[in-house]
PLY file of the C-alpha trace (Angstrom):
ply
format ascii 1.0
element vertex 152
property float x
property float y
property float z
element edge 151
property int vertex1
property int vertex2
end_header
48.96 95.80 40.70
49.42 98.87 38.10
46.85 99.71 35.31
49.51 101.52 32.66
47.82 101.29 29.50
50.59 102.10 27.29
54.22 101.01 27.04
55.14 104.52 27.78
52.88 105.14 30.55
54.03 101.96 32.20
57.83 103.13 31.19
57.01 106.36 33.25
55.20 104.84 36.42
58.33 102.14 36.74
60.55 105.15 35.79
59.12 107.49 39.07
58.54 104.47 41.15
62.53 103.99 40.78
63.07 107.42 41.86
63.87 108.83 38.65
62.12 112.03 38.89
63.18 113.25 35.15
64.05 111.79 32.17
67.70 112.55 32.10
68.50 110.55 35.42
67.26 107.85 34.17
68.34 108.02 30.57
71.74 108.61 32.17
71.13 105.22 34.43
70.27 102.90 31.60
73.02 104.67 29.30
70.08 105.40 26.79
69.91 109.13 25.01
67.27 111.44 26.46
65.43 111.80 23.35
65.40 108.00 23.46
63.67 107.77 26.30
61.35 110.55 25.88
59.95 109.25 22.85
59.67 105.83 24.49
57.67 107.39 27.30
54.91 108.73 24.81
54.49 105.54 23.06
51.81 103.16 22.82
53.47 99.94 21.83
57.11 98.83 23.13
60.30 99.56 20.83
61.83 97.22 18.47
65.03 98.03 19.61
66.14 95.23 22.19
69.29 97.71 23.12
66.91 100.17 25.15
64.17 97.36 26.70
67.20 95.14 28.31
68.68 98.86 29.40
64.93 99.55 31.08
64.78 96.38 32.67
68.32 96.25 34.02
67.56 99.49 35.69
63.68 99.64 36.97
63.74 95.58 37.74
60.14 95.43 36.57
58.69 91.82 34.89
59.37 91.94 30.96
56.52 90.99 30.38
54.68 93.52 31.96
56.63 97.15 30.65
55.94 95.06 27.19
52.87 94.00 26.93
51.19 94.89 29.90
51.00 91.39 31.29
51.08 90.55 34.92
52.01 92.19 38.27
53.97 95.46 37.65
56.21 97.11 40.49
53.64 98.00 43.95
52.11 101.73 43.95
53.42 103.31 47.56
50.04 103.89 49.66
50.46 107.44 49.13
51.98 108.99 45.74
55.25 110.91 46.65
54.11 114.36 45.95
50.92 114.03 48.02
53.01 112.44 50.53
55.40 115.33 50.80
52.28 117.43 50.84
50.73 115.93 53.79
53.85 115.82 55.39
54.09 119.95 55.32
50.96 121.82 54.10
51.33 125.46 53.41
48.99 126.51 55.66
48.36 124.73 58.89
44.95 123.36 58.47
43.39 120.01 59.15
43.11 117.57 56.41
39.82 116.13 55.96
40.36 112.22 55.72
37.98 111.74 52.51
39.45 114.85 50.92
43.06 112.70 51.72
41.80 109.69 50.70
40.01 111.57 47.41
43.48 113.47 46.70
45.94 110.50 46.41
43.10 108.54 44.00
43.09 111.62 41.49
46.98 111.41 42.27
47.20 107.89 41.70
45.10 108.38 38.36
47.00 110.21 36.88
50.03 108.65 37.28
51.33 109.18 33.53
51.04 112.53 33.64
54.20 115.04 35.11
54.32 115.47 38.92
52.18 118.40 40.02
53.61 121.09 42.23
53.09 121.55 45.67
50.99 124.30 45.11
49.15 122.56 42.26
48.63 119.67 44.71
47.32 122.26 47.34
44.88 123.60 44.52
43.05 119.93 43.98
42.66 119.83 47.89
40.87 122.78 48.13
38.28 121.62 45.16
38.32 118.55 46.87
37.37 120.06 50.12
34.16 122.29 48.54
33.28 118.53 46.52
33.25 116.28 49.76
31.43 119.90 51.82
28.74 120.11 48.88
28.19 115.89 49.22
28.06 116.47 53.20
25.29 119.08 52.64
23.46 117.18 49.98
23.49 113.98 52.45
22.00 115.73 55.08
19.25 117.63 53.04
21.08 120.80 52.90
20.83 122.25 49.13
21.02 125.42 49.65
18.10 126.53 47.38
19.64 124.02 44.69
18.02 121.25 43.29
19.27 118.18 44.39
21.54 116.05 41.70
23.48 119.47 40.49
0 1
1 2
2 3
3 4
4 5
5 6
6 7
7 8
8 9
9 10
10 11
11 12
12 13
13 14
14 15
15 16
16 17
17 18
18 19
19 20
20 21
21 22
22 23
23 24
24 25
25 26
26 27
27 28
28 29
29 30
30 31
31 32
32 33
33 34
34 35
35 36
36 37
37 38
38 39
39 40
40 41
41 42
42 43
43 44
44 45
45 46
46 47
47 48
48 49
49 50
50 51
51 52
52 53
53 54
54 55
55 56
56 57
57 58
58 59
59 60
60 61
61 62
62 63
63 64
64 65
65 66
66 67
67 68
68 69
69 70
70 71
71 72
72 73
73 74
74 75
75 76
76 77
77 78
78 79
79 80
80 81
81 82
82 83
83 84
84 85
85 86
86 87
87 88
88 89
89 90
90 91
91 92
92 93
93 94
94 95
95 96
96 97
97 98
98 99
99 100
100 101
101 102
102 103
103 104
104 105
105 106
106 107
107 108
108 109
109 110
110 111
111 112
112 113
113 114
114 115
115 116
116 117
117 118
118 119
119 120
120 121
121 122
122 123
123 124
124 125
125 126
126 127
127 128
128 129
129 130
130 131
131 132
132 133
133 134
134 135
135 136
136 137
137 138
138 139
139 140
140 141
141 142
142 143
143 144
144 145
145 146
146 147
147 148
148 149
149 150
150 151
């Protein structure tokens, strides 16, 4: 199950879950203008036009009721978000991934699914502050503060 909020953020997570990575692919798919669907993706409520909903749904095959109102199942989240995935699958440097710091990096991946697809180097930049987060919880766990009081 998704947790969109919005029309537009659930328009966007059926839209990349499709494999439409921009806006124009898909706008070109459902044979609905770009600025169309841009403005659709940055709404809050659905559209009154019918045209472009029927258009959406003929091409993302997601439950009406769900891009609508939020109602329901809405298409399955992959286990790993595609640009983590395509991280893991061939880090810049050749370094062991930590399996919290993976399982940490595809939750803030997955929460921000509304927002545009980080880099691979962006990516690569939450792993490393994920790394020095899951490290400092490791050395507050075992009673190693070092000379900071514990709960900072």
């Amino acid at each position: 199950m998704t947790s969109a909020t919005t029309f537009g953020a659930r328009l966007r997570l059926a839209r990349k879950l499709r494999g439409f990575k921009r806006q124009q692919d898909f706008a070109d798919a459902a044979e609905v203008a770009l600025k169309t669907v841009n403005r659709h993706e940055t709404a809050e409520k659905a559209p009154s036009a019918r045209a472009s909903i029927t258009a959406y749904l003929k091409v993302l095959n997601v439950p009406e009721l769900w891009l609508v109102h939020g109602v329901g199942d809405g298409p399955q989240l992959p286990a790993i978000p595609p640009s983590v995935e395509q991280y893991l699958a061939n880090p810049p440097f050749d370094t062991p991934i930590d399996p919290e710091v993976e399982r940490l990096l595809i939750e803030l991946e997955w929460s921000t699914v509304g927002a545009p697809d980080p880099t691979l180097e962006e990516v690569h930049s939450m792993k490393k502050m994920l790394e020095a987060l899951v490290q400092s919880r490791r050395q507050r766990s075992h009673g190693d503060h070092g000379g900071e009081p514990v709960g900072r």
